[in-house]
MDTraj code that builds the backbone (N, CA, C; nanometers):
import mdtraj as md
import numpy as np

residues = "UNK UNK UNK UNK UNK UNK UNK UNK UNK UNK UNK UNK UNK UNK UNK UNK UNK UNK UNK UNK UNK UNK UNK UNK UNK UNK UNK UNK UNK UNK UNK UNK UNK UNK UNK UNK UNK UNK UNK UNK UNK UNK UNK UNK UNK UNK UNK UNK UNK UNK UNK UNK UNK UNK UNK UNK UNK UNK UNK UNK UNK UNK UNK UNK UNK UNK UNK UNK UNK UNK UNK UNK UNK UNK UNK UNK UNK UNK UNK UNK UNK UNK UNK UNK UNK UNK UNK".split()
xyz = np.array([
    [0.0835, -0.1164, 0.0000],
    [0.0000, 0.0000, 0.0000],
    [0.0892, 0.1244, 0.0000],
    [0.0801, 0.2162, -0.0633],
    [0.1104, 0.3688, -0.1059],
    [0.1017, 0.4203, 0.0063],
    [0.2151, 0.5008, 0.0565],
    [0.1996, 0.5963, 0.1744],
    [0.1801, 0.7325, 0.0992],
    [0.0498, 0.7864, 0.1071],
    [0.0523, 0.9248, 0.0539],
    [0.0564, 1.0242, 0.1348],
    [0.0868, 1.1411, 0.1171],
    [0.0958, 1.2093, 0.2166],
    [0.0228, 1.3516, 0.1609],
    [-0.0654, 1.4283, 0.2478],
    [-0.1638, 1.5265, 0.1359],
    [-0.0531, 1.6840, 0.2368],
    [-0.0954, 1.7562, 0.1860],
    [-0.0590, 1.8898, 0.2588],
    [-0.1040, 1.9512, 0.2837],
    [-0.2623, 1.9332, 0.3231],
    [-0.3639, 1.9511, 0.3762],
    [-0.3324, 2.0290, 0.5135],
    [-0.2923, 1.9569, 0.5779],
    [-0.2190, 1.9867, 0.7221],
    [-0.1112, 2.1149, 0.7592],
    [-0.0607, 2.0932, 0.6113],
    [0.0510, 2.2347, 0.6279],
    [-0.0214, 2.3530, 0.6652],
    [0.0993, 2.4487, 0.7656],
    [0.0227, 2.5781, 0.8087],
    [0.0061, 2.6441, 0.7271],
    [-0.0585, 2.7687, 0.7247],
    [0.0311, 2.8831, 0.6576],
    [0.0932, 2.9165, 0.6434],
    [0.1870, 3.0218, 0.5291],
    [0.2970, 3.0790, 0.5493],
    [0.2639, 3.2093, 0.6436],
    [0.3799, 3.2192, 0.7053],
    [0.3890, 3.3501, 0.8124],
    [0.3793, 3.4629, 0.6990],
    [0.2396, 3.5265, 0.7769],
    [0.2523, 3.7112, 0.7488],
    [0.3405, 3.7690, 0.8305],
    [0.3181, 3.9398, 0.7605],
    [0.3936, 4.0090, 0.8162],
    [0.2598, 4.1006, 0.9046],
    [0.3342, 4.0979, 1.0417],
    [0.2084, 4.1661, 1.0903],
    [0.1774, 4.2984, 1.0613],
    [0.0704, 4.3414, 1.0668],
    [-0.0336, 4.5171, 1.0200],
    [0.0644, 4.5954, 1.1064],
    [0.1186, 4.6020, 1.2428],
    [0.1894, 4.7142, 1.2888],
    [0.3095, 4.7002, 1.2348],
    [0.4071, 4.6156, 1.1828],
    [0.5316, 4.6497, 1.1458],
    [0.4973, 4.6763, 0.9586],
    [0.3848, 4.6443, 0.8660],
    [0.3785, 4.7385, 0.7813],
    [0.3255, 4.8862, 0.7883],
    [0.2629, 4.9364, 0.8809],
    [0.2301, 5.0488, 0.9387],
    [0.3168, 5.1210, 0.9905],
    [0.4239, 5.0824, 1.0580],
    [0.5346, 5.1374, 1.1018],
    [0.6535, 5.1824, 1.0177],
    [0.6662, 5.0757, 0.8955],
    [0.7545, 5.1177, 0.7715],
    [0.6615, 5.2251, 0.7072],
    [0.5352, 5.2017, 0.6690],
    [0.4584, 5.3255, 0.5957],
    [0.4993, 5.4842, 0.6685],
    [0.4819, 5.4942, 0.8033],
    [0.4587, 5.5893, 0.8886],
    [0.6265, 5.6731, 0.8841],
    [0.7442, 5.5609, 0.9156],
    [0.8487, 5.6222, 0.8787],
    [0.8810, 5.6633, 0.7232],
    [0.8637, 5.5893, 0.6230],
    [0.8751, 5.6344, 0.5008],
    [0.7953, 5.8120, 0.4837],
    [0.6935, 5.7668, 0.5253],
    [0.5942, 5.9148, 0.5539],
    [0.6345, 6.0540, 0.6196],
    [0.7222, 5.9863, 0.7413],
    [0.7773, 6.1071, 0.8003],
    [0.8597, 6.2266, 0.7195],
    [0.9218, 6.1462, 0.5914],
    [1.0544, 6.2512, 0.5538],
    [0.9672, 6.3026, 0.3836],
    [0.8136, 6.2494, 0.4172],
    [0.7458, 6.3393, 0.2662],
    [0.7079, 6.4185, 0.3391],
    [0.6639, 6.4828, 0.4848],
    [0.5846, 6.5848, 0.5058],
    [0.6948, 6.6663, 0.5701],
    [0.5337, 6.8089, 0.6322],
    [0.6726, 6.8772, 0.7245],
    [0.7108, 6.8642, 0.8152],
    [0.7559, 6.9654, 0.8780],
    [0.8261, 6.9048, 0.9926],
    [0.7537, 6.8837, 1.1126],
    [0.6300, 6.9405, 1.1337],
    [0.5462, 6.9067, 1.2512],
    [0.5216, 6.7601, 1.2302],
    [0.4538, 6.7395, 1.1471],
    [0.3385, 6.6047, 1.0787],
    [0.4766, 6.4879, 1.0727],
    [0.5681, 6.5240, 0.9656],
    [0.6881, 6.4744, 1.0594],
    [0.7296, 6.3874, 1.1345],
    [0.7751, 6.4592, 1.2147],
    [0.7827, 6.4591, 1.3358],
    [0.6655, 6.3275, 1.4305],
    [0.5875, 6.3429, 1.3576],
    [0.4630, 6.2610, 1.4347],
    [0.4296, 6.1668, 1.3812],
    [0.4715, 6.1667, 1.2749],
    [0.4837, 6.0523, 1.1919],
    [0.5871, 5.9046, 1.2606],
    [0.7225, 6.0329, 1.2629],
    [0.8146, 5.9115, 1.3062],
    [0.8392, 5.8598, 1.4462],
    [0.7804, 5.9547, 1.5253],
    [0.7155, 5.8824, 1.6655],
    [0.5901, 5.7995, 1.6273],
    [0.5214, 5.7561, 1.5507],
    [0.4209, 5.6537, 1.5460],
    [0.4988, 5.5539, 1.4607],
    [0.6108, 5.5741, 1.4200],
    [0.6869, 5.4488, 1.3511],
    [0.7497, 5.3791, 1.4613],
    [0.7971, 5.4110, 1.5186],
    [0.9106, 5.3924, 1.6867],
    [0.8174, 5.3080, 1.7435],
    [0.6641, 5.3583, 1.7434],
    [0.5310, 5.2816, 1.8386],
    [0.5343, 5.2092, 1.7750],
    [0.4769, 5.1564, 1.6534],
    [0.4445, 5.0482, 1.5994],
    [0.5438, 4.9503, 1.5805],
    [0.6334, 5.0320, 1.5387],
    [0.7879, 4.9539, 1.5086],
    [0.8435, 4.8358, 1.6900],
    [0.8056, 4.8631, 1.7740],
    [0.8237, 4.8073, 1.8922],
    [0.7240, 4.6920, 1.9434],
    [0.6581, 4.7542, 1.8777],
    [0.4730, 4.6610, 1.9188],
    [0.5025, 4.5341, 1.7575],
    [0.5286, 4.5575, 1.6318],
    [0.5772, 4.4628, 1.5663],
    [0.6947, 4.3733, 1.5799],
    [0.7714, 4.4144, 1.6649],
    [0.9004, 4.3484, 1.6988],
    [0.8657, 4.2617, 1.8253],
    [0.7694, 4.3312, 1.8852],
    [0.6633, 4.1947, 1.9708],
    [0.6220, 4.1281, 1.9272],
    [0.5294, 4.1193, 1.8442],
    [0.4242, 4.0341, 1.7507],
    [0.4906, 3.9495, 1.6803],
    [0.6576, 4.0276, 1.6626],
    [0.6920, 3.9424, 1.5473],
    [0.7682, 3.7687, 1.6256],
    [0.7890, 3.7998, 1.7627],
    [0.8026, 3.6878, 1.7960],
    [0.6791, 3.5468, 1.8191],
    [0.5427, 3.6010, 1.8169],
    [0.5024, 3.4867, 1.8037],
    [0.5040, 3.3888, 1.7043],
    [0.4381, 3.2581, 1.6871],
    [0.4714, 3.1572, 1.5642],
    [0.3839, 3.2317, 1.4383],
    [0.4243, 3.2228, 1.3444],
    [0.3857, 3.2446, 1.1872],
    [0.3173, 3.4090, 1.2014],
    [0.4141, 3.4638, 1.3050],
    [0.4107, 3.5959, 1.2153],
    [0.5378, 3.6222, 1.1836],
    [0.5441, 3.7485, 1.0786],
    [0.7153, 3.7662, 1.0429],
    [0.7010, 3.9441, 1.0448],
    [0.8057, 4.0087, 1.0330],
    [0.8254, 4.1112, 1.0344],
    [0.9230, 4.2162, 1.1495],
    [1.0084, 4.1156, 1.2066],
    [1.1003, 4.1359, 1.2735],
    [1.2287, 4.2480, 1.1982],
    [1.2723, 4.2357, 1.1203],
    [1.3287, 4.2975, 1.0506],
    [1.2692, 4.4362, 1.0449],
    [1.1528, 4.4236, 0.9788],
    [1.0621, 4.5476, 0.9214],
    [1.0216, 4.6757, 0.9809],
    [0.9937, 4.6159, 1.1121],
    [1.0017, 4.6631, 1.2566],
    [1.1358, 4.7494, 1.3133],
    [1.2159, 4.6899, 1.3156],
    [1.3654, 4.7369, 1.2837],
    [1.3633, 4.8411, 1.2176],
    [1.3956, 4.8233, 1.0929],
    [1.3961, 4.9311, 1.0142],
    [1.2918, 5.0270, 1.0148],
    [1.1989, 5.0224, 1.0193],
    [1.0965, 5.1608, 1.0613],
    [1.1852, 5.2102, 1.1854],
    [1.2057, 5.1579, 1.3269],
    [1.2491, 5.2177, 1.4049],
    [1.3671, 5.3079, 1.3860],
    [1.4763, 5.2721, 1.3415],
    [1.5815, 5.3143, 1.2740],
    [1.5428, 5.4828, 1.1929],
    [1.4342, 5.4351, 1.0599],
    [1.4226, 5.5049, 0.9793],
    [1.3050, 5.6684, 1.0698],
    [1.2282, 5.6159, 1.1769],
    [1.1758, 5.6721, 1.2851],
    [1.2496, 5.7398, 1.3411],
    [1.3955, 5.7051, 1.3844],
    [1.4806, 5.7736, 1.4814],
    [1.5028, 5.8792, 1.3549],
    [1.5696, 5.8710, 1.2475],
    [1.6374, 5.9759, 1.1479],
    [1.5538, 6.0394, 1.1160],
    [1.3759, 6.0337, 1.1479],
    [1.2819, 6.0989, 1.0723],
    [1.2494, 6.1777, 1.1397],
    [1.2842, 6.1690, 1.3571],
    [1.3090, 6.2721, 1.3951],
    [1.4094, 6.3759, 1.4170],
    [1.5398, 6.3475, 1.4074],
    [1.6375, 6.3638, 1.3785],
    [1.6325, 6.5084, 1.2241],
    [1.5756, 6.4375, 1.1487],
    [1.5162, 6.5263, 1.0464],
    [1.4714, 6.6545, 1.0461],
    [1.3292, 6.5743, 1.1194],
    [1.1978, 6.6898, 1.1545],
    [1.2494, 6.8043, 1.2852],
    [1.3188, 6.7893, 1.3743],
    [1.3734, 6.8559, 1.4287],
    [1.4741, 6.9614, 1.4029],
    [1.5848, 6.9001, 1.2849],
    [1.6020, 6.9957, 1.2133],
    [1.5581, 7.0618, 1.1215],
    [1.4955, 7.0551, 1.0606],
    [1.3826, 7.1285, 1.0008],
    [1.3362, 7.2483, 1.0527],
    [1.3058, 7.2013, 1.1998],
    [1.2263, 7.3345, 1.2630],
    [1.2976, 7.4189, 1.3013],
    [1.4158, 7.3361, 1.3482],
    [1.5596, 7.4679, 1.3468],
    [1.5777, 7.5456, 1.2602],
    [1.5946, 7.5171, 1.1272],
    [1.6810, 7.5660, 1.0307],
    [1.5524, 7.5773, 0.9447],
])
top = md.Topology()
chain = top.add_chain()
for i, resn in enumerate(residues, 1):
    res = top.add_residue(resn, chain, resSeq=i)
    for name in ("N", "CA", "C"):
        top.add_atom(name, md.element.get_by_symbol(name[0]), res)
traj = md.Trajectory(xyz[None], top)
């Protein structure tokens, strides 16, 4: 007899969770506006970006990385927006 095997059973593939694509959107966003909006932008990348780097440890989510980099791109977007308002 044939051992078949179906893949029925297989999980899903891991998403990327809604706050660490929200968090890359939000930092990308920060350095199209001005410097107030900004500014507020890339403090809601930093938030989300932290809260996805949570999420991203449970099973079959992904976005550990993504998370990361918003934060990163968050820090320079205030970094930015701050100068901006200086100068």
């Amino acid at each position: 007899m044939a051992n078949t095997l179906t893949r029925s059973d297989k999980s899903a593939a891991p998403a990327y969770s809604l706050p660490s694509i929200l968090a890359i959107i939000a930092a990308i966003g920060s350095f199209a506006v001005g410097a107030g909006f900004g500014l507020l932008l890339a403090i809601v990348a930093i938030g989300l970006g932290v809260i996805g780097m949570v999420i991203a440890f449970l099973p079959g989510v992904r976005g550990g990385i993504l998370s990361t980099v918003s934060i990163l791109l968050g820090l320079i977007g205030i970094i930015g927006a701050i100068l901006r308002i200086i100068f």
